[in-house]
N, CA, C and O atoms as a MOPAC input file, in Angstrom:
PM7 MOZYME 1SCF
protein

 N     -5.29400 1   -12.23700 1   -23.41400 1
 C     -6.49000 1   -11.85300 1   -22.67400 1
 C     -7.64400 1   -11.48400 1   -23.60200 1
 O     -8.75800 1   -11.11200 1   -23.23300 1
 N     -7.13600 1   -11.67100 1   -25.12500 1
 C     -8.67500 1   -11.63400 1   -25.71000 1
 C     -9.98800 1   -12.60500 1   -25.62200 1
 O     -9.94900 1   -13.83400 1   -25.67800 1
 N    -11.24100 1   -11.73900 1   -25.46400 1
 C    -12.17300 1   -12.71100 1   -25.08700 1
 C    -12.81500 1   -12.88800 1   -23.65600 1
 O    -13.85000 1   -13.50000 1   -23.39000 1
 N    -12.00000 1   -12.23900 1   -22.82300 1
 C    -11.54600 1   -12.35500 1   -21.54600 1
 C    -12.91200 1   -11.24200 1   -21.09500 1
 O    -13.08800 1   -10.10600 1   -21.53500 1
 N    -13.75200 1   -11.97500 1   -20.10800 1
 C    -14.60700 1   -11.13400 1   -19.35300 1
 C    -14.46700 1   -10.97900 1   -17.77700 1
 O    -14.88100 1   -11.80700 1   -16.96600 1
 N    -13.87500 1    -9.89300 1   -17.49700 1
 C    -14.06200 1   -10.14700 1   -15.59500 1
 C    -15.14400 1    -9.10000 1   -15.24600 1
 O    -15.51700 1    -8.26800 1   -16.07200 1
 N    -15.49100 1    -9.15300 1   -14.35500 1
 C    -16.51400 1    -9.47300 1   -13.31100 1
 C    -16.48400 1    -8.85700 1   -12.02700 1
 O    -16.75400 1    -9.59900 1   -11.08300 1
 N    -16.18800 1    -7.54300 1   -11.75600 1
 C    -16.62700 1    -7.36600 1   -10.09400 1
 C    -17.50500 1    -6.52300 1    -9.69900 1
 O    -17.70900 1    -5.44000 1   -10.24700 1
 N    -18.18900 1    -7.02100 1    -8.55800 1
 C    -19.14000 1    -6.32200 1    -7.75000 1
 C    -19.25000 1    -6.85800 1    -6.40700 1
 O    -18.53700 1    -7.80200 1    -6.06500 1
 N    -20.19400 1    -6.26200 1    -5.52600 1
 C    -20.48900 1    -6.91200 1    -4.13700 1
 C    -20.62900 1    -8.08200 1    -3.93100 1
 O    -20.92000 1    -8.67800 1    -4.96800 1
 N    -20.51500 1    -9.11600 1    -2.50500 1
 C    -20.56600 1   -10.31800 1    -2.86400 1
 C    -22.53300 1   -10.48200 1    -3.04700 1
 O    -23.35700 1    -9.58600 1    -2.86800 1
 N    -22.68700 1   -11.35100 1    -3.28800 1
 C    -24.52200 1   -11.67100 1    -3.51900 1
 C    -25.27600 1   -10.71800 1    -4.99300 1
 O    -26.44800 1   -10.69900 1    -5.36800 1
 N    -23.89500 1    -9.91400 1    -5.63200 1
 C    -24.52900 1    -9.10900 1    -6.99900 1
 C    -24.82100 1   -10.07100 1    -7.99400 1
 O    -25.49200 1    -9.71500 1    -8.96200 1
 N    -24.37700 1   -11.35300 1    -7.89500 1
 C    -24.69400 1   -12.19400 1    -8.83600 1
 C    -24.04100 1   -12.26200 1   -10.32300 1
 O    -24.44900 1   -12.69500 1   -11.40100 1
 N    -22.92700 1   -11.68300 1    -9.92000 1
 C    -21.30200 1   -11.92700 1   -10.82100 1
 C    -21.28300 1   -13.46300 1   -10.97400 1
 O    -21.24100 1   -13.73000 1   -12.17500 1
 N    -21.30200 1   -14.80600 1   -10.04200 1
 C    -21.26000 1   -15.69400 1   -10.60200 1
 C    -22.04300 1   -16.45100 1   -11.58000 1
 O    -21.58500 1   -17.29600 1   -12.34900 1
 N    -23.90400 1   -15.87800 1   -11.43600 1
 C    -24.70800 1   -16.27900 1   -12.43600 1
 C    -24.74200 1   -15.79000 1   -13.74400 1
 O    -25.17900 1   -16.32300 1   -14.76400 1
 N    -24.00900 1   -14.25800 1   -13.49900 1
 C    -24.04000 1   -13.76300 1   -14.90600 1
 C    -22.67600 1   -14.77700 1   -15.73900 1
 O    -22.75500 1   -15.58100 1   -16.66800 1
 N    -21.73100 1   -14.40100 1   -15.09300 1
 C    -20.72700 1   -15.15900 1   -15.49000 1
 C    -20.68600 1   -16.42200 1   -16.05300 1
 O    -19.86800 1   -16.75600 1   -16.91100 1
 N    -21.85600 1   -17.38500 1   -15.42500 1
 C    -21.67300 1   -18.82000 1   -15.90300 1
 C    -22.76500 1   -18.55200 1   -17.34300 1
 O    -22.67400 1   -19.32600 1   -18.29600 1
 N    -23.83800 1   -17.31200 1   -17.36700 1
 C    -24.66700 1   -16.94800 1   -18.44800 1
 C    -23.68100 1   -16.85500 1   -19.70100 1
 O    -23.56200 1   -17.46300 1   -20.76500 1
 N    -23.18100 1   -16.04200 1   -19.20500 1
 C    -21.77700 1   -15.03400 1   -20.31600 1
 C    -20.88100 1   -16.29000 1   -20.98400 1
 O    -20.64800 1   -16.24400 1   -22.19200 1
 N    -20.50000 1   -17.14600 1   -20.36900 1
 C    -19.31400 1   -18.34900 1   -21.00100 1
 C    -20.39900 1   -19.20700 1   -21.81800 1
 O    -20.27000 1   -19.40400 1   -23.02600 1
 N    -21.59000 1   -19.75300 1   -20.99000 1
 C    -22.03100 1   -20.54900 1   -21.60600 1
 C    -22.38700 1   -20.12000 1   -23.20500 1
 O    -22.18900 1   -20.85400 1   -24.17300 1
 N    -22.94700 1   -18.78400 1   -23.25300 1
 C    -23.86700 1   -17.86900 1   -24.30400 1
 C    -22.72300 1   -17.54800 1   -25.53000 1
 O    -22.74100 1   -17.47800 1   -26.75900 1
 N    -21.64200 1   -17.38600 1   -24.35600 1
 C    -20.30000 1   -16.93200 1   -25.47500 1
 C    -19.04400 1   -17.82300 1   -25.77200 1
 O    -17.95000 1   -17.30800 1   -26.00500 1
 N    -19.25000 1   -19.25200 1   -25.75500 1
 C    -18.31200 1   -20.04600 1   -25.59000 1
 C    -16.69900 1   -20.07900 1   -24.78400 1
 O    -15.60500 1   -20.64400 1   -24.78500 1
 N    -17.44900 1   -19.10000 1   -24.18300 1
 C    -16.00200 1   -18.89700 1   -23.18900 1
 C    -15.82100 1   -20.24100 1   -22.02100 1
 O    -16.76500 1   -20.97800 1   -21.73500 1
 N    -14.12200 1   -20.41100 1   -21.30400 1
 C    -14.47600 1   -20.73700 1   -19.98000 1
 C    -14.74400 1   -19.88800 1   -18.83500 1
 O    -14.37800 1   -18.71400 1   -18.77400 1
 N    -15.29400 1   -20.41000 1   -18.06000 1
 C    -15.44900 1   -20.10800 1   -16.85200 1
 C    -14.97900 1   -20.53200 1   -15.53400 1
 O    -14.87200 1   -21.71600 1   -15.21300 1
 N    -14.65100 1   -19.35600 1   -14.63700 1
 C    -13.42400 1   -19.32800 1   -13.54900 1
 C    -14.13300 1   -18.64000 1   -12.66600 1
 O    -14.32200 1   -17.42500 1   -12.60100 1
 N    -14.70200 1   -19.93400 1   -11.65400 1
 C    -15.01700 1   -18.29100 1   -10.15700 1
 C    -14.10800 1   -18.57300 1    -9.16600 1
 O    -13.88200 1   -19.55600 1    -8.46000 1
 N    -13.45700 1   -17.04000 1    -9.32900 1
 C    -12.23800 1   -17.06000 1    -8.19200 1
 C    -12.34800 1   -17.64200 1    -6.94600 1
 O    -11.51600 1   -18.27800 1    -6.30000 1
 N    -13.67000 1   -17.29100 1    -6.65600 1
 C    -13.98300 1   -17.91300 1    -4.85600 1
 C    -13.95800 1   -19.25300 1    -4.49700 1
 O    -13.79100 1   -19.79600 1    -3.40500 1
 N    -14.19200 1   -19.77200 1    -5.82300 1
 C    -14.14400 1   -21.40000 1    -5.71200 1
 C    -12.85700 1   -21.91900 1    -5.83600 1
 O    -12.48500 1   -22.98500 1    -5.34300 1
 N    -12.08700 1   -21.04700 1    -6.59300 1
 C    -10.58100 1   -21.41600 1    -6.63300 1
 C     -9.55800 1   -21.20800 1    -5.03900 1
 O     -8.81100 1   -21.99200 1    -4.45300 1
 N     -9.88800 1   -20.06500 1    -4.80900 1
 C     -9.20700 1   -19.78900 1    -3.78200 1
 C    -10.00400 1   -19.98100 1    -2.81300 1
 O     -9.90500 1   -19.15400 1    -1.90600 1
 N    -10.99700 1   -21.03400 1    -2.64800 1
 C    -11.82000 1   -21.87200 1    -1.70400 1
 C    -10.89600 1   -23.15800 1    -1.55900 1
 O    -10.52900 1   -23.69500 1    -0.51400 1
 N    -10.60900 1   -23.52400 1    -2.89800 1
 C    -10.05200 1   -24.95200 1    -2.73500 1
 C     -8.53000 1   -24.65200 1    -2.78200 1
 O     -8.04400 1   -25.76300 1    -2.56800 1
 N     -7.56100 1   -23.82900 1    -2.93300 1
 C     -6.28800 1   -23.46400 1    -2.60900 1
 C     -5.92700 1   -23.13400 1    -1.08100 1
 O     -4.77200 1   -23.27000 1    -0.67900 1
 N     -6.89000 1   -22.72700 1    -0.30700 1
 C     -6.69600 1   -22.26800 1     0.80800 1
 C     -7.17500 1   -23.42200 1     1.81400 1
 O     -7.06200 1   -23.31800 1     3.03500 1
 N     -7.60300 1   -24.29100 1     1.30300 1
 C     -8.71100 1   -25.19800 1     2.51600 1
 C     -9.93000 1   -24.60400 1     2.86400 1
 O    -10.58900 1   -24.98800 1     3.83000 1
 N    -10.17900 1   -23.91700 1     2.31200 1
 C    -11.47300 1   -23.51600 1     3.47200 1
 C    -11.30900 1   -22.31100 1     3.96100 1
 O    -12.11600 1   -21.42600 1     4.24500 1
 N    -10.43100 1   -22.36500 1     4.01000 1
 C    -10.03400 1   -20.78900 1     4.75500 1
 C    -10.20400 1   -19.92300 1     4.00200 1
 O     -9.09300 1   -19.44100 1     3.78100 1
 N    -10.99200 1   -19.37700 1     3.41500 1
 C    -10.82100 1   -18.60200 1     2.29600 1
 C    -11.72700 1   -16.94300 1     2.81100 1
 O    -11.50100 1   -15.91600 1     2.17100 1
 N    -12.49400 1   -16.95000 1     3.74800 1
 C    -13.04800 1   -16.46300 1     4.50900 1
 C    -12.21600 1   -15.28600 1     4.73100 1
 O    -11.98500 1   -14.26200 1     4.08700 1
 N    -11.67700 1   -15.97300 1     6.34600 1
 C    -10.79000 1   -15.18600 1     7.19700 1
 C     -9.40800 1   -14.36300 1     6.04600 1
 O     -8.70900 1   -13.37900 1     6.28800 1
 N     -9.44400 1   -15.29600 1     4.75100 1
 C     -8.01000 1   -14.78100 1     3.72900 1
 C     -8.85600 1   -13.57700 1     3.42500 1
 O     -8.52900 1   -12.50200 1     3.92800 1
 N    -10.23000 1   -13.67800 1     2.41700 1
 C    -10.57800 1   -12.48500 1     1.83400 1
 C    -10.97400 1   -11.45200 1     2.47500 1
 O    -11.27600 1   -10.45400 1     1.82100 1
 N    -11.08800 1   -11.43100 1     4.18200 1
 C    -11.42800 1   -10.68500 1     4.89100 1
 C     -9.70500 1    -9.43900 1     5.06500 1
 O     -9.61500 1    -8.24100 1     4.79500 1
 N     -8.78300 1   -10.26500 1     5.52600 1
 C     -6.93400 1    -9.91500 1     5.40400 1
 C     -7.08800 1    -9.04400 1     3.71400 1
 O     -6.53400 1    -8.00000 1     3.37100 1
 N     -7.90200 1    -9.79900 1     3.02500 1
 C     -6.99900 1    -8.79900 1     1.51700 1
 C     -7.65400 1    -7.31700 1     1.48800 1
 O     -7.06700 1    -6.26500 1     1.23200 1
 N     -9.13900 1    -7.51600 1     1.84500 1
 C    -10.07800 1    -6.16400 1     1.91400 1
 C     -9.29800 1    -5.53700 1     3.05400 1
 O     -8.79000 1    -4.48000 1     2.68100 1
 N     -9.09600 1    -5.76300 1     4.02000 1
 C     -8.67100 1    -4.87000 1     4.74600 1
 C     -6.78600 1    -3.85800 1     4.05200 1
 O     -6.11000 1    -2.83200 1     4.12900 1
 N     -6.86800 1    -4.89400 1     3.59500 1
 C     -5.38500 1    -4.83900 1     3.12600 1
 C     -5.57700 1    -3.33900 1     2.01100 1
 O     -5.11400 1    -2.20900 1     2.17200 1
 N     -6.51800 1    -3.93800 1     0.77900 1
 C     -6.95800 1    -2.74800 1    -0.08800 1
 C     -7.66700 1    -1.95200 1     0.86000 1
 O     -6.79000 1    -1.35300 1     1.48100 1
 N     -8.47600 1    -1.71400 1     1.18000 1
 C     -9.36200 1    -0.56300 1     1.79500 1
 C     -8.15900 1     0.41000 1     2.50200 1
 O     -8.20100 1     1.64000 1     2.46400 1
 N     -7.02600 1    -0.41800 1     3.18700 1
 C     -6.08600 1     0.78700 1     3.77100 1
 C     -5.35800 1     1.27900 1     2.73500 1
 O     -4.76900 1     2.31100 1     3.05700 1
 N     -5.12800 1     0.85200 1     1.34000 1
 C     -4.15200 1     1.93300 1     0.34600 1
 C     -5.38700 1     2.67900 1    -0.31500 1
 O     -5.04400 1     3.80700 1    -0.67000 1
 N     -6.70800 1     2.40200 1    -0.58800 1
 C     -7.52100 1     3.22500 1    -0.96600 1
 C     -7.77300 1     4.46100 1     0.20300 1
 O     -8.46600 1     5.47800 1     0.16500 1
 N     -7.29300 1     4.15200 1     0.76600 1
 C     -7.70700 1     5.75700 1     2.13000 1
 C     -6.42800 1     6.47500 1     1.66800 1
 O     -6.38600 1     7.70100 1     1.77000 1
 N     -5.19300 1     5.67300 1     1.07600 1
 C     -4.20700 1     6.88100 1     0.67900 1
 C     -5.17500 1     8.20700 1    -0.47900 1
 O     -5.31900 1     9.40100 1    -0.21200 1
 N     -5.48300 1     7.76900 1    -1.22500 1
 C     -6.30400 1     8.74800 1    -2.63700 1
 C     -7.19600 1     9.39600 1    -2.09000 1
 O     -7.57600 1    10.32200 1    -2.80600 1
 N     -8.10900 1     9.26800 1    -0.37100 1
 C     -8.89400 1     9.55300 1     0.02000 1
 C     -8.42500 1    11.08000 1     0.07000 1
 O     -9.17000 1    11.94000 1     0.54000 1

């Protein structure tokens, strides 16, 4: 994982423009998850990432 830059924030923070900035600038590759698990899921990738947030948001109310 050296070398290795990830990336999170809200969707529309513009994690993917920095990201494609960051590989190009730093010879890294570049990986946007959404596009991956856009094309793993069909399409469905929506209604999936909607199931995982809900999924985290209920063990983050445990620490609450």
């Amino acid at each position: 994982m050296l070398n290795t830059i990830f990336l999170i924030g809200y969707m529309g923070a513009g994690k993917s423009a920095i990201g494609k900035s960051l590989s190009k600038n730093n010879g890294y590759k570049f990986y946007d998850l959404d596009n991956i698990l856009k094309k793993r899921r069909g399409g469905k990738f929506q209604k999936f990432s909607m199931i995982i947030m809900r999924c985290i948001l209920e063990r983050l109310k445990t620490f609450i």
